[in-house]
C-alpha positions in Angstrom: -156.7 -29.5 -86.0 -154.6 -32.6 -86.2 -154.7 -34.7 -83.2 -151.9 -37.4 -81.8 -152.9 -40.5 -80.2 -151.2 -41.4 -77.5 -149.9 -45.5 -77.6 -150.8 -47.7 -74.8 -147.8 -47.9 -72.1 -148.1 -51.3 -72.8 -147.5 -51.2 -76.2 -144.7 -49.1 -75.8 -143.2 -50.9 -73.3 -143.2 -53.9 -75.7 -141.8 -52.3 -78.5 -138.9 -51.0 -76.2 -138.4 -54.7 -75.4 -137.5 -55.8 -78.9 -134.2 -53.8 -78.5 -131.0 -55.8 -79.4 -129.6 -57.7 -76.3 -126.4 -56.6 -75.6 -123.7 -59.3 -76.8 -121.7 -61.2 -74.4 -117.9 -60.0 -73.8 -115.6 -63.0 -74.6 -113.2 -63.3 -72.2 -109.9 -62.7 -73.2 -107.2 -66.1 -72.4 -104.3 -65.3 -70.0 -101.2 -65.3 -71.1 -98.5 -66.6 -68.8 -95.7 -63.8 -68.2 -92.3 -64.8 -67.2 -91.4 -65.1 -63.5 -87.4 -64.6 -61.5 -87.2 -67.1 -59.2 -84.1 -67.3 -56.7 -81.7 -69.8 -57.3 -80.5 -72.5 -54.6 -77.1 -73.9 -54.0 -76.8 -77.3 -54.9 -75.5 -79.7 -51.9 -74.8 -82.8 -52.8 -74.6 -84.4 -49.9 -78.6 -84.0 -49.4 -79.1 -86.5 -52.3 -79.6 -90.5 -52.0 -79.1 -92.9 -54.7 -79.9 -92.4 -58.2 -82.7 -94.2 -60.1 -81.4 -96.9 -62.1 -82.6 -96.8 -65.6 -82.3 -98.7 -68.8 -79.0 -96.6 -69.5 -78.1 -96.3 -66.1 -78.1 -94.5 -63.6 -77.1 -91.0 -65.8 -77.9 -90.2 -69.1 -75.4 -88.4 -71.4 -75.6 -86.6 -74.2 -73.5 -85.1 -76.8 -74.2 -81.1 -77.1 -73.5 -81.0 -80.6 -74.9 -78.9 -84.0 -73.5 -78.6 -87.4 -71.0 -75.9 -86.3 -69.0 -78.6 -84.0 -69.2 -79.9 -80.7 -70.1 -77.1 -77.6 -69.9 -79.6 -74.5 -71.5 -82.6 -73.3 -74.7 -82.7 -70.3 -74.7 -85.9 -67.6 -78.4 -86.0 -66.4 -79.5 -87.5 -63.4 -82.3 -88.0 -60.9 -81.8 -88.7 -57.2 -83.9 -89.8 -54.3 -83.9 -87.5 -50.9 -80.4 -88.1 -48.4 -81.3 -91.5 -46.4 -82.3 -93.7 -49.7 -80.0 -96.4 -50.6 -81.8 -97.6 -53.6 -84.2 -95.1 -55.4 -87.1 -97.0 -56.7 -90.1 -94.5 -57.8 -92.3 -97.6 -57.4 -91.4 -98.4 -54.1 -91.3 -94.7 -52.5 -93.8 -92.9 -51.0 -96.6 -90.0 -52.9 -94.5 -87.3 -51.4 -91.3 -87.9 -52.5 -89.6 -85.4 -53.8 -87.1 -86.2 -56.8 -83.7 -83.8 -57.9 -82.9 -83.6 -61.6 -79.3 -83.1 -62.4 -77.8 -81.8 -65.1 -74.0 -81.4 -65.2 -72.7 -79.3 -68.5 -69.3 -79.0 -69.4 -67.8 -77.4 -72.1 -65.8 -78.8 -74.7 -62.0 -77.4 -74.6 -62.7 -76.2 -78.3 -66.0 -74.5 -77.5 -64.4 -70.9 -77.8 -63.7 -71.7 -81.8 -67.2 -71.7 -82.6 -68.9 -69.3 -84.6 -70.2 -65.8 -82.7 -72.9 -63.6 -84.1 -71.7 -60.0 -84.5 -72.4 -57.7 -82.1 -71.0 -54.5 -84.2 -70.8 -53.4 -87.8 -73.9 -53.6 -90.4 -74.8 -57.5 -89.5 -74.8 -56.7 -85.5 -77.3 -58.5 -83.7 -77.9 -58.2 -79.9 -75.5 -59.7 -77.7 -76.6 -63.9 -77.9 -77.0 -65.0 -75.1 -75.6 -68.2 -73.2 -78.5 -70.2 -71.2 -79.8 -73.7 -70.5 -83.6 -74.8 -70.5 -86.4 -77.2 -70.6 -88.6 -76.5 -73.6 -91.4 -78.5 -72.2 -93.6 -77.5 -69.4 -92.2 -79.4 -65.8 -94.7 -81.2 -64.5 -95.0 -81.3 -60.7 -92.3 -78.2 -60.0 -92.3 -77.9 -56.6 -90.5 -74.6 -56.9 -87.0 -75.7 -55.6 -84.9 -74.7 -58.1 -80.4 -73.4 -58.4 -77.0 -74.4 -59.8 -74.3 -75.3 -58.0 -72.6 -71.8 -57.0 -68.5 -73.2 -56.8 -68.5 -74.5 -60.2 -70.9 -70.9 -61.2 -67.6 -69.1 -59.6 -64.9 -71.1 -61.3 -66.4 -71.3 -64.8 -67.7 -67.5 -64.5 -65.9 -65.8 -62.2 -69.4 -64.9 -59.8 -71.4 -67.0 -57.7 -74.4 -65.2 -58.6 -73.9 -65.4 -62.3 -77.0 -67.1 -63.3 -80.4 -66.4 -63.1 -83.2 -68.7 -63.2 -87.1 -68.5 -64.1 -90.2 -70.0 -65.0 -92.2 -69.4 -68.1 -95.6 -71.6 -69.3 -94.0 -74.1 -66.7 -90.5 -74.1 -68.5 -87.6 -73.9 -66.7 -84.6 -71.3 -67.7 -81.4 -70.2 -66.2 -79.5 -67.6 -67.8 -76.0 -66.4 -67.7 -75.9 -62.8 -66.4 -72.2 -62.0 -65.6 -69.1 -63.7 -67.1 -68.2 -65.7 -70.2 -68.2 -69.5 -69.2 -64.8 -70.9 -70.2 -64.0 -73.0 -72.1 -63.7 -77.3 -70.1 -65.9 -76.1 -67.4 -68.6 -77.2 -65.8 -71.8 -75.5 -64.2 -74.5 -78.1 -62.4 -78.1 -76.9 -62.9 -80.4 -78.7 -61.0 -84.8 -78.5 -60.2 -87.0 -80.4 -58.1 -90.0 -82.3 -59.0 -92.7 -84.3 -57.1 -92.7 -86.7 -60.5 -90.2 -89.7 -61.3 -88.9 -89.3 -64.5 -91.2 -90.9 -67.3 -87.4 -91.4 -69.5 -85.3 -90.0 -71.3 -86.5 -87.3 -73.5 -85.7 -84.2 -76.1 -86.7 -81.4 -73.2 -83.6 -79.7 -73.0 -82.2 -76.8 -74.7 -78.1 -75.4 -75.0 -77.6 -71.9 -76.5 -74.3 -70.2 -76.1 -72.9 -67.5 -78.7 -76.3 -68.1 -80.9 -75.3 -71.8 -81.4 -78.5 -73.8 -80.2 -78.0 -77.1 -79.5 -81.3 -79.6 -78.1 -80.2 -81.9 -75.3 -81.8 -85.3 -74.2 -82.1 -86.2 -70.1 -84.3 -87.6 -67.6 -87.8 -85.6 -67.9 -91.1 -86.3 -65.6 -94.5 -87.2 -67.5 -96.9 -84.4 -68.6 -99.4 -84.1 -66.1 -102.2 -85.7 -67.9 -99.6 -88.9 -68.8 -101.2 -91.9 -66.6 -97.5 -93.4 -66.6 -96.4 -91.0 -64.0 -94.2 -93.7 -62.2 -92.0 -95.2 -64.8 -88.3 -94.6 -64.1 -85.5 -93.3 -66.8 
């Protein structure tokens, strides 16, 4: 008769304890999905004096790519109503600062090349938008266009619509082709003085991309985070 020899529980208990641990999920990074955010009028009159740079107190730049010349953009950034000279080094931690950026088209801008939207090279509809293509540091969340000029240049106040993705800020045309010599004022808030001008900006209308250069506030981790354009 054969007989079977039962182990130890300890032993067993042992052996069942040199199993494989079980590995350790990595967690997966979060990806920041794009968010609508409503758009404000712009009234001027709730703005105080602009912060005097090294080029002035606006910065302008030429919206230009090898297909010709779509417009120009007039950047500034002003100091709340009540502040007769706007000094970021003088004012207080909570100040709140207005970007400005003014774009009007060139009288020419409708002779620029389109992409097709029909027949074998059709692409989808290009669209016509302005943006930062740098994160904003110090968004406060205030954020519009000026709605008489949205009217005039696209025939709706409600025309545009803005959002925020990875901290960039967009506003898109949604009704209306902007015509040709006129201007649309975009404008965001930011608890940051601009660091200077910089290369943040972006112009796209009918597929022509064109980069822009304005007043822009220091990346968060910048220790110059009161320098003034």
């Amino acid at each position: 008769m054969r007989r079977f020899v039962a182990l130890p529980v300890a032993i067993a208990l042992a052996a069942c304890g040199q199993s494989e641990p079980e590995p350790v999920p990595t967690p997966a990074p979060t990806v920041a999905q794009p968010r609508t955010l409503v758009a404000a009028d712009l009234d001027l009159s709730t703005l105080g004096a602009k912060i005097v740079g090294p080029q002035g107190p606006e910065v302008e730049t030429q919206l230009a790519n090898a297909n010709g010349l779509l417009g120009t953009m007039t950047s500034y950034v002003a100091c709340p109503q009540g502040v007769a000279e706007c000094n970021p080094a003088a004012m207080p931690d909570d100040t709140l600062y207005t970007y400005v950026h003014r774009i009007t088209l060139t009288e020419e801008a409708d002779a620029l090349p389109v992409q097709p939207t029909s027949g074998p090279a059709a692409v989808e509809a290009p669209p016509t938008l302005f943006r930062t293509t740098e994160p904003v540091s110090g968004f406060d969340g205030a954020i519009g266009y000026l709605r008489a000029q949205a009217e005039a240049a696209l025939g709706a106040r409600d025309a545009i619509s803005v959002g925020v993705e990875g901290g960039r800020l967009t506003w898109r045309v949604t009704q209306g082709v902007w015509k040709p010599g006129e201007t649309i004022t975009f404008w965001w808030r930011s608890t940051l003085p601009p660091q200077g001008p910089a290369e943040a900006y972006l112009f796209e209308m009918d597929g022509n991309q064109v980069s822009a250069t304005g007043p822009f506030p220091p990346q968060e981790n910048d220790p110059a985070q009161r320098l003034a354009t």
